[in-house]
PQR file with spaces between the fields and no chain letter, atoms N, CA, C, O and H, PARSE charges and radii, in Angstrom:
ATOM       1  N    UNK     1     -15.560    0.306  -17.645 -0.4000 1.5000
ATOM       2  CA   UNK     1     -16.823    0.537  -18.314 -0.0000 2.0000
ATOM       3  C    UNK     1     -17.607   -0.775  -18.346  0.5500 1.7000
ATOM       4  O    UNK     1     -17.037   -1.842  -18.576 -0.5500 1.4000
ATOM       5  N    UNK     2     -19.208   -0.666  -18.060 -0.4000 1.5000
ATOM       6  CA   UNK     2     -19.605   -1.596  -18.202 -0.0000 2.0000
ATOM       7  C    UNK     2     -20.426   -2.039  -18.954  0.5500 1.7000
ATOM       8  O    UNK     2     -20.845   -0.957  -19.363 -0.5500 1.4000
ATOM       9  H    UNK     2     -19.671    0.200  -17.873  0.4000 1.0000
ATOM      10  N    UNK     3     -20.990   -2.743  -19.461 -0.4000 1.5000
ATOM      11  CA   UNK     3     -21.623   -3.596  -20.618 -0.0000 2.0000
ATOM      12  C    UNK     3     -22.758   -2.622  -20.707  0.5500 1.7000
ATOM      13  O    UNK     3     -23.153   -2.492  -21.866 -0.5500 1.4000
ATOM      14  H    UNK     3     -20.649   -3.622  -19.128  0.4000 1.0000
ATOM      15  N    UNK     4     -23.491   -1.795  -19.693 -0.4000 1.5000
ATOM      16  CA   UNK     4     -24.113   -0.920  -20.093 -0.0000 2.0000
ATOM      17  C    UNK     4     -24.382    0.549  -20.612  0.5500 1.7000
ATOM      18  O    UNK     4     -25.312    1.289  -20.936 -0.5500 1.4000
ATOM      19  H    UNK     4     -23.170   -1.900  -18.752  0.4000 1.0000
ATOM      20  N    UNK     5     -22.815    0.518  -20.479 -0.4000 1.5000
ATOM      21  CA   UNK     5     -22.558    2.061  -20.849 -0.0000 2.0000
ATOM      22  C    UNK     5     -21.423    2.110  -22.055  0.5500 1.7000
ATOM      23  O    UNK     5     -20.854    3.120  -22.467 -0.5500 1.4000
ATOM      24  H    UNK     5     -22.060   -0.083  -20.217  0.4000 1.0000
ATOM      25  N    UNK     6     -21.182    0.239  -22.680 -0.4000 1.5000
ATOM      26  CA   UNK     6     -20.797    0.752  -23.894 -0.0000 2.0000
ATOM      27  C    UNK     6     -21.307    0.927  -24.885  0.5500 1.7000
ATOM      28  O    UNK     6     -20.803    1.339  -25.930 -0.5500 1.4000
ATOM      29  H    UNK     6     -21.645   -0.582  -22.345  0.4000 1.0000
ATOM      30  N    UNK     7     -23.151    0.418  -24.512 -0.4000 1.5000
ATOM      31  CA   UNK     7     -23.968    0.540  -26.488 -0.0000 2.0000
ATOM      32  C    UNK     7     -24.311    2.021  -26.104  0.5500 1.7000
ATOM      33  O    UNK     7     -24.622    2.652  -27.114 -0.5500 1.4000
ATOM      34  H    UNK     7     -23.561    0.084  -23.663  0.4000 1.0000
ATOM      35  N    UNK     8     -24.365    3.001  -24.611 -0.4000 1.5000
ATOM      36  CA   UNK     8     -24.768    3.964  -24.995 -0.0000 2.0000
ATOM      37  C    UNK     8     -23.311    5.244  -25.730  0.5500 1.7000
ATOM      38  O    UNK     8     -23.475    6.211  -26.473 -0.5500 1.4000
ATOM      39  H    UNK     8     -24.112    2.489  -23.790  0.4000 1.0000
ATOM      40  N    UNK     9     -22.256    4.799  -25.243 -0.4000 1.5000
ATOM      41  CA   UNK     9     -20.284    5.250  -25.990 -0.0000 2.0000
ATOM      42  C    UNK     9     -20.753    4.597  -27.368  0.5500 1.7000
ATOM      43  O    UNK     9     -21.022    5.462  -28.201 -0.5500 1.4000
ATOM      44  H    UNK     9     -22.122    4.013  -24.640  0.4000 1.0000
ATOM      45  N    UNK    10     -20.898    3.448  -27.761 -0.4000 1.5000
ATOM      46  CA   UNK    10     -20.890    3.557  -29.535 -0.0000 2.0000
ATOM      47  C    UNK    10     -21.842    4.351  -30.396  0.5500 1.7000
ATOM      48  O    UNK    10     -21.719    4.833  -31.522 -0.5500 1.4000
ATOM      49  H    UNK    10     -20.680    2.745  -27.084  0.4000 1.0000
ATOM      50  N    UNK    11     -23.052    4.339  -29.326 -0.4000 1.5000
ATOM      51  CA   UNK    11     -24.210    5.417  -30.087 -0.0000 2.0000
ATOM      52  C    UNK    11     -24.027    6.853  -29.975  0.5500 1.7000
ATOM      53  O    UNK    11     -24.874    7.523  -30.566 -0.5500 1.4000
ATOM      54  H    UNK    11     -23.152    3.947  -28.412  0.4000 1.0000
ATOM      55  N    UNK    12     -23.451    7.249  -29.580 -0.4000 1.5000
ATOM      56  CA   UNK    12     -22.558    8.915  -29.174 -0.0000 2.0000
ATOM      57  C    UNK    12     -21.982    8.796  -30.102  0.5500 1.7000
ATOM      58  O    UNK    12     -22.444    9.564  -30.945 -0.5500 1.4000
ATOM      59  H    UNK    12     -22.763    6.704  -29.100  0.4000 1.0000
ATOM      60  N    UNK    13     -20.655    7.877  -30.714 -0.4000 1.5000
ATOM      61  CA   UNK    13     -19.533    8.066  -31.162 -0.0000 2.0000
ATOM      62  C    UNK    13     -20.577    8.158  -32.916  0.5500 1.7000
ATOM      63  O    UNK    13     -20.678    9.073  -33.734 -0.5500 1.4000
ATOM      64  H    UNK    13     -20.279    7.253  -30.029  0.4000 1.0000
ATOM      65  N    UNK    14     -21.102    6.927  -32.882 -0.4000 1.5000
ATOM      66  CA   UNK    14     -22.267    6.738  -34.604 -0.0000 2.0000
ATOM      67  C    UNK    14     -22.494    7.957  -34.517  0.5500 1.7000
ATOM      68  O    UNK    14     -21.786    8.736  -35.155 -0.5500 1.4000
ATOM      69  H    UNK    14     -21.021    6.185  -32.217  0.4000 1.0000
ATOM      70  N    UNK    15     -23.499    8.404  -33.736 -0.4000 1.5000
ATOM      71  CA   UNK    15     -23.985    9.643  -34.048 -0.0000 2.0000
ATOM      72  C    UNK    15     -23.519   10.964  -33.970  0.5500 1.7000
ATOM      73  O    UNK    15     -24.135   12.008  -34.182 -0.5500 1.4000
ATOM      74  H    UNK    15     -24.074    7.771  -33.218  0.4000 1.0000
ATOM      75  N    UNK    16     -22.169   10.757  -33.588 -0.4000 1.5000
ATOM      76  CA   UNK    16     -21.076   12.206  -33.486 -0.0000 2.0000
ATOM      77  C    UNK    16     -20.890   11.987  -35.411  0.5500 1.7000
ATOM      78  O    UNK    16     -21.172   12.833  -36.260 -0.5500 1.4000
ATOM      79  H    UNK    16     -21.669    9.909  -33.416  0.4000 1.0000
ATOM      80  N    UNK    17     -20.431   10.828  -35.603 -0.4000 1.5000
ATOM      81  CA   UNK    17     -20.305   10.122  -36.733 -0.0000 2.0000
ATOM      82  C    UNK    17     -20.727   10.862  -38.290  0.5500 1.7000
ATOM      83  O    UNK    17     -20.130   11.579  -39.092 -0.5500 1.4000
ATOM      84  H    UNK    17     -20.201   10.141  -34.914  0.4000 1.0000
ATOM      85  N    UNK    18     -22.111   10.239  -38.203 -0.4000 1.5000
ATOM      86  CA   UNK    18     -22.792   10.674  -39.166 -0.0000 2.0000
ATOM      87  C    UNK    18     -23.220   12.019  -39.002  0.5500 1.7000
ATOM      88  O    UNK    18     -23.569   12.526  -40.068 -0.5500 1.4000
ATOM      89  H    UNK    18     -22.596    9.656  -37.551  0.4000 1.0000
ATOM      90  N    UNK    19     -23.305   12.749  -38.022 -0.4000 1.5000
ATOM      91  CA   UNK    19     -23.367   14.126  -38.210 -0.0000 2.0000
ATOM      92  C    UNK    19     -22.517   14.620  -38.646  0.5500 1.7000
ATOM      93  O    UNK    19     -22.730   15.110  -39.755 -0.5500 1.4000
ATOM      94  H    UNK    19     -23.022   12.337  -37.156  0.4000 1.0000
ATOM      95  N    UNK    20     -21.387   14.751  -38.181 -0.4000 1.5000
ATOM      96  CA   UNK    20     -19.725   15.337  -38.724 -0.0000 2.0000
ATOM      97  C    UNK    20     -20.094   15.144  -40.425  0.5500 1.7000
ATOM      98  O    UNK    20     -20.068   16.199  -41.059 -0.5500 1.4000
ATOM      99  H    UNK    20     -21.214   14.353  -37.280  0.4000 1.0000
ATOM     100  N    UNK    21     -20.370   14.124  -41.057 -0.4000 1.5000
ATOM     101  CA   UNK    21     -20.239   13.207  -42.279 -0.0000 2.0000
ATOM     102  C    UNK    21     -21.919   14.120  -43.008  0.5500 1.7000
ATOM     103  O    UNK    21     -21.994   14.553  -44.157 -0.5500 1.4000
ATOM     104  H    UNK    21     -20.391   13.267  -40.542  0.4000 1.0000
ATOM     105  N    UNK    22     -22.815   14.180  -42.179 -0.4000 1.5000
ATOM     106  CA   UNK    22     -23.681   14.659  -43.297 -0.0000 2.0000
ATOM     107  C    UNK    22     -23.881   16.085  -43.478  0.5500 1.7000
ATOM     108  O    UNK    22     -24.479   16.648  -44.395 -0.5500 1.4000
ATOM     109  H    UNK    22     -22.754   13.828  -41.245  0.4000 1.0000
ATOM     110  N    UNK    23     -23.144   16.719  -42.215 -0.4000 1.5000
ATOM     111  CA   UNK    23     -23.025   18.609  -42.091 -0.0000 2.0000
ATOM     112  C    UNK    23     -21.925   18.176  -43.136  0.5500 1.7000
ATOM     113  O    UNK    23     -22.307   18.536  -44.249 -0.5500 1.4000
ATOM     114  H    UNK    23     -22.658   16.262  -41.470  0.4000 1.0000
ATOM     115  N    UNK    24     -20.841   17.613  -43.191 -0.4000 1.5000
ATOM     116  CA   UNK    24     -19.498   17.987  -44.613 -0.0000 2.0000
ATOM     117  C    UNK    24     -20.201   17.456  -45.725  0.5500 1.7000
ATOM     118  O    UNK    24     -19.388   17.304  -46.637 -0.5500 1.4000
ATOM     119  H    UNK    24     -20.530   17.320  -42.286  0.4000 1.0000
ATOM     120  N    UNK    25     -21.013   17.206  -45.968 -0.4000 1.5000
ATOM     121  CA   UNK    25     -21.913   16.874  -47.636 -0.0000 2.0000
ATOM     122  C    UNK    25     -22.743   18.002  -47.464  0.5500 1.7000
ATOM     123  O    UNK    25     -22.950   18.659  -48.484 -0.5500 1.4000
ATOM     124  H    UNK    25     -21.673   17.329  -45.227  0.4000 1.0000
ATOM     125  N    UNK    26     -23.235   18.359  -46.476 -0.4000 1.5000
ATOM     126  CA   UNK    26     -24.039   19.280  -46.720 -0.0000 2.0000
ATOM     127  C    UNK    26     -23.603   20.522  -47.287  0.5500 1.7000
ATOM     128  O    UNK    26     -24.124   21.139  -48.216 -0.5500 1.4000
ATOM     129  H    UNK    26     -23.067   17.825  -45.647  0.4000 1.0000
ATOM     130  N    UNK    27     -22.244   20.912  -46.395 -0.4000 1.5000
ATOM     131  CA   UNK    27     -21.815   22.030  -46.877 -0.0000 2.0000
ATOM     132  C    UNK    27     -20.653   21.970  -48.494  0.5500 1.7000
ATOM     133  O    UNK    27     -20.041   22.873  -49.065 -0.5500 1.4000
ATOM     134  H    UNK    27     -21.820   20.410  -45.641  0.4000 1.0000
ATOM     135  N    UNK    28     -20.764   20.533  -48.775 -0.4000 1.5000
ATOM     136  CA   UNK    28     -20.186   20.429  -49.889 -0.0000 2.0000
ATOM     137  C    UNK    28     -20.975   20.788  -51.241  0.5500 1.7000
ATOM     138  O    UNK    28     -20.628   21.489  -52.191 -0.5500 1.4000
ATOM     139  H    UNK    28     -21.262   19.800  -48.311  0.4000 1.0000
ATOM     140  N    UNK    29     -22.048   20.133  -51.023 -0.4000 1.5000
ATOM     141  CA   UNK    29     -23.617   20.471  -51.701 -0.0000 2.0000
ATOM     142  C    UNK    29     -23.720   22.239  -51.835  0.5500 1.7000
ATOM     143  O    UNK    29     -23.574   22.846  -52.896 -0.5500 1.4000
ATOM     144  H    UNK    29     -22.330   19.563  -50.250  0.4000 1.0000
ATOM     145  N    UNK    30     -23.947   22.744  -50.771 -0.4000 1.5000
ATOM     146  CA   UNK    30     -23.727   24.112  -51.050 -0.0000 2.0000
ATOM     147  C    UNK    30     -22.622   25.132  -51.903  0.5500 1.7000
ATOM     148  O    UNK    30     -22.787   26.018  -52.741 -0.5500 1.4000
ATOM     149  H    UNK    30     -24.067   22.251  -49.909  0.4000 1.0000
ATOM     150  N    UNK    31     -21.624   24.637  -51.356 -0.4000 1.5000
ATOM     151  CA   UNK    31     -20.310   24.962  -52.618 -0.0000 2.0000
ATOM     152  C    UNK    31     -20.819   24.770  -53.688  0.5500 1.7000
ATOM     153  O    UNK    31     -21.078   25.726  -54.419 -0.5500 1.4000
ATOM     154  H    UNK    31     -21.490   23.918  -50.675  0.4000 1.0000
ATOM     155  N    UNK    32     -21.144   23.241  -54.122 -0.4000 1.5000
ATOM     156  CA   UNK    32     -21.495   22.909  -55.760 -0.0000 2.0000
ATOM     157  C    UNK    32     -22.385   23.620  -56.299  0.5500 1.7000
ATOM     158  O    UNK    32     -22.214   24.036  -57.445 -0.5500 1.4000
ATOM     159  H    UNK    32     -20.933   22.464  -53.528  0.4000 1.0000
ATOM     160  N    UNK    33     -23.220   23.833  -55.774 -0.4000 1.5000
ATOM     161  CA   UNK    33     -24.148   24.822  -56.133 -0.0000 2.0000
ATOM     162  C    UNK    33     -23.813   26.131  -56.564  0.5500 1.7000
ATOM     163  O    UNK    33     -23.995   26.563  -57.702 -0.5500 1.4000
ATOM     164  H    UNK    33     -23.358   23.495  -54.843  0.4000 1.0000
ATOM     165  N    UNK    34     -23.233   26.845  -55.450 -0.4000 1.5000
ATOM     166  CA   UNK    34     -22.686   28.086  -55.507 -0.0000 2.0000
ATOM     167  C    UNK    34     -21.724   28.078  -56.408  0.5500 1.7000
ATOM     168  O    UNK    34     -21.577   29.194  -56.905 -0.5500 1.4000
ATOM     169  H    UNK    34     -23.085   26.493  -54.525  0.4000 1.0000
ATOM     170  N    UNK    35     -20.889   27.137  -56.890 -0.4000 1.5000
ATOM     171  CA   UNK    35     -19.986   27.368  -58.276 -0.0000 2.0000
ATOM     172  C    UNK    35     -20.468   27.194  -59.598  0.5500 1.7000
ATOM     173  O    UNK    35     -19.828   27.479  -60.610 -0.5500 1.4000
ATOM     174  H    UNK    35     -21.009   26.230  -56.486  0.4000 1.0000
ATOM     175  N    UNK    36     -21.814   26.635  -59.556 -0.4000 1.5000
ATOM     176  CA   UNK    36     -22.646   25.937  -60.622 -0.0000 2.0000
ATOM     177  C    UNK    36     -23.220   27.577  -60.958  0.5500 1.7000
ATOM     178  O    UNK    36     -23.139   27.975  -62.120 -0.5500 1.4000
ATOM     179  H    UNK    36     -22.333   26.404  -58.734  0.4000 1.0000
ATOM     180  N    UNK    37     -23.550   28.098  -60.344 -0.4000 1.5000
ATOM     181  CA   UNK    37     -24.338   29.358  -60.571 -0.0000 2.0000
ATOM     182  C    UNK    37     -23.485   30.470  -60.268  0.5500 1.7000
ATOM     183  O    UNK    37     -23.838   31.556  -59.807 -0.5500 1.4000
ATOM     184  H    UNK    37     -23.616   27.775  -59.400  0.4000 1.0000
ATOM     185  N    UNK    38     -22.489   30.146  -60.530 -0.4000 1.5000
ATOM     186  CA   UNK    38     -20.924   31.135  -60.266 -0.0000 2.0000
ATOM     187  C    UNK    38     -21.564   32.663  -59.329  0.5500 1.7000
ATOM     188  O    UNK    38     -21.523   33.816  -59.758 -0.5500 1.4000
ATOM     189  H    UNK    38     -22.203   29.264  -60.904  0.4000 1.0000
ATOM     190  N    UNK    39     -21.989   32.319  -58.311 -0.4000 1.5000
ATOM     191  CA   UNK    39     -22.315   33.453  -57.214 -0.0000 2.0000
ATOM     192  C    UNK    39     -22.028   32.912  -56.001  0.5500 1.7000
ATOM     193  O    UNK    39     -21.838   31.711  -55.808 -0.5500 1.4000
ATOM     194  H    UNK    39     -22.023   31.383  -57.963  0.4000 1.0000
ATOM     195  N    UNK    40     -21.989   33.838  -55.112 -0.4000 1.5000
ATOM     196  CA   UNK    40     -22.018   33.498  -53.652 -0.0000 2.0000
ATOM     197  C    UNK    40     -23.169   32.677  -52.697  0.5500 1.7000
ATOM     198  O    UNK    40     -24.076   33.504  -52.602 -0.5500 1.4000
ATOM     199  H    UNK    40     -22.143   34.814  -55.268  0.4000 1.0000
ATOM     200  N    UNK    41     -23.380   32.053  -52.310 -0.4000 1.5000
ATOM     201  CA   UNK    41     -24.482   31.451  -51.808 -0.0000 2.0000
ATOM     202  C    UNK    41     -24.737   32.113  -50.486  0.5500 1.7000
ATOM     203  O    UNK    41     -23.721   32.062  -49.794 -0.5500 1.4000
ATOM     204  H    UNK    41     -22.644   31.381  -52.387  0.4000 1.0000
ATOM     205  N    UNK    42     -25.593   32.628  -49.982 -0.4000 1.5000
ATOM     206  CA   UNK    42     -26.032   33.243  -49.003 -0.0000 2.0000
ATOM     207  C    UNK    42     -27.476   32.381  -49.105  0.5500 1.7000
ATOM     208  O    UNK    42     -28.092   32.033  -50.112 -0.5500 1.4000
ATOM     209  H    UNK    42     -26.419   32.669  -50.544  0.4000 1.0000
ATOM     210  N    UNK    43     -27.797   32.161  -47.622 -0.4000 1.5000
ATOM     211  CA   UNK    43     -29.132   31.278  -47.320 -0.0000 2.0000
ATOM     212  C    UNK    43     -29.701   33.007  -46.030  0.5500 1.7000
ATOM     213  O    UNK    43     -29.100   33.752  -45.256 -0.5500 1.4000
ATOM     214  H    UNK    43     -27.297   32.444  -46.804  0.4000 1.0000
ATOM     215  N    UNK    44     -31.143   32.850  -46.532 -0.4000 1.5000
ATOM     216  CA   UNK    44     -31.848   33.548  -46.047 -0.0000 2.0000
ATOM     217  C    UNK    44     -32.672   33.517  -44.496  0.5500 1.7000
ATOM     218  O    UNK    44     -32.618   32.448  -43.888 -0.5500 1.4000
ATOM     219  H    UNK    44     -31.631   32.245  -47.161  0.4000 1.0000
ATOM     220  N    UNK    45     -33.048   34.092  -44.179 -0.4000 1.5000
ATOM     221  CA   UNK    45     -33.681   33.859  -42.566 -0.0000 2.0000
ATOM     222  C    UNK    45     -34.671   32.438  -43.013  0.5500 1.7000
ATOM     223  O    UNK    45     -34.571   31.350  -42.445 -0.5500 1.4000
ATOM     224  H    UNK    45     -33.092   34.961  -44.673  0.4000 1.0000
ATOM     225  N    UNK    46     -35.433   32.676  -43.922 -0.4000 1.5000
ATOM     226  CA   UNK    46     -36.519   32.024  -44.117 -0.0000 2.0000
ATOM     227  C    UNK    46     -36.037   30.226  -44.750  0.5500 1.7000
ATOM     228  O    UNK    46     -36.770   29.251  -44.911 -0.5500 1.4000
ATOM     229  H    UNK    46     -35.514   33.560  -44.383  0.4000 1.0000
ATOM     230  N    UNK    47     -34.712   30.358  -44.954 -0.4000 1.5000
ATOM     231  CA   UNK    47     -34.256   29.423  -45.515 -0.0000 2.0000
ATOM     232  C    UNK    47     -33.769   28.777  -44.057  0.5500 1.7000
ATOM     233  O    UNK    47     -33.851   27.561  -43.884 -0.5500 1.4000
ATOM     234  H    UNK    47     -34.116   31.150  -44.824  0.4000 1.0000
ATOM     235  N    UNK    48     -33.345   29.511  -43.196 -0.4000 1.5000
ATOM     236  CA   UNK    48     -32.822   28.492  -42.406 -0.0000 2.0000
ATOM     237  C    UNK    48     -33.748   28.082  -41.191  0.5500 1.7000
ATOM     238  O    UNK    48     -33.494   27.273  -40.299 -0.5500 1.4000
ATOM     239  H    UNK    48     -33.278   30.498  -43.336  0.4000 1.0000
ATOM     240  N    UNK    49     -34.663   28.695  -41.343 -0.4000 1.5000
ATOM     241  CA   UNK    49     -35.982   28.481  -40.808 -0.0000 2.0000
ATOM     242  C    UNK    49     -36.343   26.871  -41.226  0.5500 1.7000
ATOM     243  O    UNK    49     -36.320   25.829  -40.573 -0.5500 1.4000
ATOM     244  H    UNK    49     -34.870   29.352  -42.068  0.4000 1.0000
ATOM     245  N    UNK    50     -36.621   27.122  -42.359 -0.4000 1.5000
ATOM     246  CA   UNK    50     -36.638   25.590  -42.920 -0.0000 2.0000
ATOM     247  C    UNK    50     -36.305   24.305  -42.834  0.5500 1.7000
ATOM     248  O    UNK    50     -36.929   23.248  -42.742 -0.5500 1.4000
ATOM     249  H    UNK    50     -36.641   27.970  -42.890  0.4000 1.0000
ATOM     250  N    UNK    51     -34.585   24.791  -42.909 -0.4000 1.5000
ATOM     251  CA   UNK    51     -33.516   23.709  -42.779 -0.0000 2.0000
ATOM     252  C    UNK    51     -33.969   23.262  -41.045  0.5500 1.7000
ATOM     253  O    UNK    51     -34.427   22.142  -40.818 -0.5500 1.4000
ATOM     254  H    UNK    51     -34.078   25.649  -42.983  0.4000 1.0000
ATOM     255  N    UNK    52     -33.790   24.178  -40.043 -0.4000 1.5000
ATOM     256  CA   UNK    52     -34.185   24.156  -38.934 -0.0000 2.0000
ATOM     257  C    UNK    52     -35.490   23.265  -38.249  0.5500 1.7000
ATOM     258  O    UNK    52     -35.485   22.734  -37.138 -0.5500 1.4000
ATOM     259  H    UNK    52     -33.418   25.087  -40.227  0.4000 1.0000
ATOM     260  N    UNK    53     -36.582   23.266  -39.229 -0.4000 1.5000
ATOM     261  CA   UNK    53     -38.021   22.570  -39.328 -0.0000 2.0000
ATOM     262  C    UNK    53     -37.944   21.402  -39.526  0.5500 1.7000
ATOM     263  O    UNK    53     -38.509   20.470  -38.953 -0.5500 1.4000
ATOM     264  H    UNK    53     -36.586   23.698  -40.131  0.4000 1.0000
ATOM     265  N    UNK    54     -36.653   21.423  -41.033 -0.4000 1.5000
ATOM     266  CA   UNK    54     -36.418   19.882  -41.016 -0.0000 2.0000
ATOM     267  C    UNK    54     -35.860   19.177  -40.440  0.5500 1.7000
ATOM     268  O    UNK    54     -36.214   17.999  -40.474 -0.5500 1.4000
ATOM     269  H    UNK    54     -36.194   22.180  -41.499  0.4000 1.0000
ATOM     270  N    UNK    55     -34.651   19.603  -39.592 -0.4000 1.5000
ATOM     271  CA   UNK    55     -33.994   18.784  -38.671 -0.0000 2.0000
ATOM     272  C    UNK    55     -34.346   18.282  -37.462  0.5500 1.7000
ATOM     273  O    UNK    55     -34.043   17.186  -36.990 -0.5500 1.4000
ATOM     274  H    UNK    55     -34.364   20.560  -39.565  0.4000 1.0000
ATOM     275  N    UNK    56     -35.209   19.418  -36.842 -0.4000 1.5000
ATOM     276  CA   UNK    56     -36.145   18.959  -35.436 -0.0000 2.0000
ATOM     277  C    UNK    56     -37.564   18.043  -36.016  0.5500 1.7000
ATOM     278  O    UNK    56     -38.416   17.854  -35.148 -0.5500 1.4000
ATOM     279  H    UNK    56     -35.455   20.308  -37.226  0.4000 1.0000
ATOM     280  N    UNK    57     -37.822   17.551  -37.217 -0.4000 1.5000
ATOM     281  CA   UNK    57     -38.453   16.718  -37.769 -0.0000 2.0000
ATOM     282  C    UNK    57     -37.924   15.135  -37.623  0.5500 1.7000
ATOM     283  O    UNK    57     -38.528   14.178  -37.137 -0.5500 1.4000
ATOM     284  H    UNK    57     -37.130   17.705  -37.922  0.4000 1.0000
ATOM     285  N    UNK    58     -36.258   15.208  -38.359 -0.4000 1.5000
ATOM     286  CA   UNK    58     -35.756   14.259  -38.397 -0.0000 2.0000
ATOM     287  C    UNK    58     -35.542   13.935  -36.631  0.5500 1.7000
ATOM     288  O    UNK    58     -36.150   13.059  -36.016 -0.5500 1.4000
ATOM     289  H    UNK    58     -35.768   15.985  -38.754  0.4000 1.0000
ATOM     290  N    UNK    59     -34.924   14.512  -36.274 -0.4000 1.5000
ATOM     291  CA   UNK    59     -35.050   14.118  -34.783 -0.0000 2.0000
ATOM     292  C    UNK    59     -36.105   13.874  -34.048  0.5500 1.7000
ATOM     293  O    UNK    59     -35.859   13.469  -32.912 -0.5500 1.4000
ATOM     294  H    UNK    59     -34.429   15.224  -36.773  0.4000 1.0000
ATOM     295  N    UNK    60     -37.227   13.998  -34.349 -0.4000 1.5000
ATOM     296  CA   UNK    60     -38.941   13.439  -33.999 -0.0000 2.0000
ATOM     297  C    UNK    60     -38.582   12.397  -34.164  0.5500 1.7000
ATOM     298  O    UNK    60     -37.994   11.835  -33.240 -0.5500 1.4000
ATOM     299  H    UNK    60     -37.427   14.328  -35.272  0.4000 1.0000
ATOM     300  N    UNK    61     -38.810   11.676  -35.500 -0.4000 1.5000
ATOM     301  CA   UNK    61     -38.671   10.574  -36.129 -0.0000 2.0000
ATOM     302  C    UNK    61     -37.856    9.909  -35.508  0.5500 1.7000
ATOM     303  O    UNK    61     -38.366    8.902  -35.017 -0.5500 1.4000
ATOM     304  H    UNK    61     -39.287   12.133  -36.251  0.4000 1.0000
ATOM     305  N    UNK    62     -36.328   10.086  -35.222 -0.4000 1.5000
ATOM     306  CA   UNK    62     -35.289    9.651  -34.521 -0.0000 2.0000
ATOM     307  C    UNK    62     -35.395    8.921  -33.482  0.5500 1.7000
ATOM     308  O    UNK    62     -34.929    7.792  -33.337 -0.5500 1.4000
ATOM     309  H    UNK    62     -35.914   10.904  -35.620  0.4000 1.0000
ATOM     310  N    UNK    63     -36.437    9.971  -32.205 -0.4000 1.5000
ATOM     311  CA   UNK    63     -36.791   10.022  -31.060 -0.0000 2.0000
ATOM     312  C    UNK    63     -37.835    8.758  -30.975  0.5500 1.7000
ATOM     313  O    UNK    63     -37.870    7.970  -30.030 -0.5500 1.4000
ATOM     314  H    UNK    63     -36.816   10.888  -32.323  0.4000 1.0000
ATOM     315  N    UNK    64     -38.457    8.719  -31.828 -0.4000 1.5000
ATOM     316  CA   UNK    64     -39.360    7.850  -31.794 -0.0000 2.0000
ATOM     317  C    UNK    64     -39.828    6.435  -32.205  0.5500 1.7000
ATOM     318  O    UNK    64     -40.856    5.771  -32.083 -0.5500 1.4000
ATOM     319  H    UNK    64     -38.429    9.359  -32.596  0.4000 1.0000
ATOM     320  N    UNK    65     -38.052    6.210  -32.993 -0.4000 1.5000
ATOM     321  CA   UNK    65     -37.717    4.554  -33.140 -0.0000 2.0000
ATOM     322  C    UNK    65     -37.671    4.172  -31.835  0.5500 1.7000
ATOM     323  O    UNK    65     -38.106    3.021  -31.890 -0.5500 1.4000
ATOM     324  H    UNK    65     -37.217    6.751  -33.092  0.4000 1.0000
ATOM     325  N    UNK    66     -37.403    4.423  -30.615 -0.4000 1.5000
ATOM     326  CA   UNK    66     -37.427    3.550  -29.240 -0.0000 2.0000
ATOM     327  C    UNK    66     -38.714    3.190  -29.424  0.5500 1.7000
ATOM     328  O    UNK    66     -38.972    2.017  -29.694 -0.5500 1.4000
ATOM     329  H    UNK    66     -37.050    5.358  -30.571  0.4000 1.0000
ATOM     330  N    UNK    67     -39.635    4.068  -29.315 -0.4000 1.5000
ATOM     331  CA   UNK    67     -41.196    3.543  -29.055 -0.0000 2.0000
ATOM     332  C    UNK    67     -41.870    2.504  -29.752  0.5500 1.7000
ATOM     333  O    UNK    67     -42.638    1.706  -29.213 -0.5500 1.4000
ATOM     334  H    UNK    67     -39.426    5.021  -29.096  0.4000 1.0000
ATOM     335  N    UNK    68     -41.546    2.527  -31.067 -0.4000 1.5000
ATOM     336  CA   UNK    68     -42.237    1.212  -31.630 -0.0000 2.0000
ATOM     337  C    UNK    68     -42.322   -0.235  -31.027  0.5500 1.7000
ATOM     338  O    UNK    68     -41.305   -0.813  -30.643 -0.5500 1.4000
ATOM     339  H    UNK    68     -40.922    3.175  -31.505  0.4000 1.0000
ATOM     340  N    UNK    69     -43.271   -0.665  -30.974 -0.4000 1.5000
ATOM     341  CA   UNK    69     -43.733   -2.341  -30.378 -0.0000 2.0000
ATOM     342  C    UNK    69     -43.328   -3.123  -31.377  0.5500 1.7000
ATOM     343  O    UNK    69     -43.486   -4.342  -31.310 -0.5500 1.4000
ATOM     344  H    UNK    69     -44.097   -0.195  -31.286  0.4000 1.0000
């Protein structure tokens, strides 16, 4: 491997990383909830619509730290 293909292997591995790490809070968050209000949590079309809006948001944003001067 060469010097150029290991910052793009550590940025795969970070970002395998923190995804793994913020989907398991996420879905931990949901539990808490759902025991807090002692019901089942079911998320709606319109809800994951949302969640969906926000994530291809964050990945805009993401996308677009290269570009800055």
């Amino acid at each position: 491997m060469n010097q150029s293909d290991s910052w793009k292997t550590k940025t795969l591995l970070m970002g395998g990383i923190l995804g793994l790490i913020s989907g398991l809070l996420a879905a931990f968050l949901l539990i808490q909830k759902s025991q807090q209000s002692e019901k089942n949590m079911s998320i709606s079309p319109g809800d994951g619509v949302k969640v969906g809006l926000g994530v291809l948001g964050l990945l805009k944003l993401i996308s677009d730290l290269g570009e800055r001067n």
